[in-house]
N, C-alpha and C positions, 0 to 999 in steps of 0.2 A: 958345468955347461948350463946356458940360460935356454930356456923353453918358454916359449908365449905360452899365456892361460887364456885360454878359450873357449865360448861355446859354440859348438857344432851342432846346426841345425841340419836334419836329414828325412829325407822321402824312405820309409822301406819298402819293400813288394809283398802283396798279399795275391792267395788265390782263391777262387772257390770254385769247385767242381761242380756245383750245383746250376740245376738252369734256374737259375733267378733274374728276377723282372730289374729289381736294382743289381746297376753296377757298384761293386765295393770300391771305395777310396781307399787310396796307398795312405798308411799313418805314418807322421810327422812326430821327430822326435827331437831334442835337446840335449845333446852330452857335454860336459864339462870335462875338460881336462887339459894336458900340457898339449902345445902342438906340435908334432916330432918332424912331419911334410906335409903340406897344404899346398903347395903346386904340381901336384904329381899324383899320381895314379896307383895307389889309393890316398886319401886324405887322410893321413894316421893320427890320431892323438894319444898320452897315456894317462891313465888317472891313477898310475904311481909313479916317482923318482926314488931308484935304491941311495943309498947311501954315496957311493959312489959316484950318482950323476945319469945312471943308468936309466931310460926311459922301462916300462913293463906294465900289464896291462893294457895292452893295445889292441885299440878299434880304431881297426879301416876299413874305411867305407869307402866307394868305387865314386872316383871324381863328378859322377852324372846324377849322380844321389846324394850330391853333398848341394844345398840352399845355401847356406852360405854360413858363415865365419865371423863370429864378433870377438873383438879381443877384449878380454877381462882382465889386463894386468898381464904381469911377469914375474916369473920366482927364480932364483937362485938356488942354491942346494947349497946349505951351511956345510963347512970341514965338520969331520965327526969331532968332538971335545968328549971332557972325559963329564961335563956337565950338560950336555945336551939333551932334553927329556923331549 
């Protein structure tokens, strides 16, 4: 199975309980990896493919928190051979 390579830029939430004068800013982050759904709710990607084709390692993040989506290429998942390293 083909999966786009992607980086996924995302807002996360912070809190702080404290009464402080500065407001904290939500941090901004960049993950790489395959894309499993990017139309839907959550935006999944994996940053493994088992042998088999199998997405794992999944981060989904909630479609309102996802900036946005740049595609970096596409990978395929080689048959297992008996020389694969």
């Amino acid at each position: 199975m083909n999966f786009p390579l992607v980086v996924l830029t995302w807002e996360d939430i912070i809190h702080d309980a404290g009464w402080a004068e500065d407001i904290p800013r939500c941090p901004v982050f960049s993950s790489v990896g395959w894309l499993i759904s990017g139309d839907e709710n959550p935006v999944r990607i994996a940053n493994t493919i088992a042998e088999d084709g199998t997405p794992a390692g999944i981060l989904a993040v909630p479609i309102g928190a996802a900036i946005r989506v740049i595609s970096a290429g596409s990978y395929e998942h080689p048959k297992h051979t008996e020389n694969n390293i």
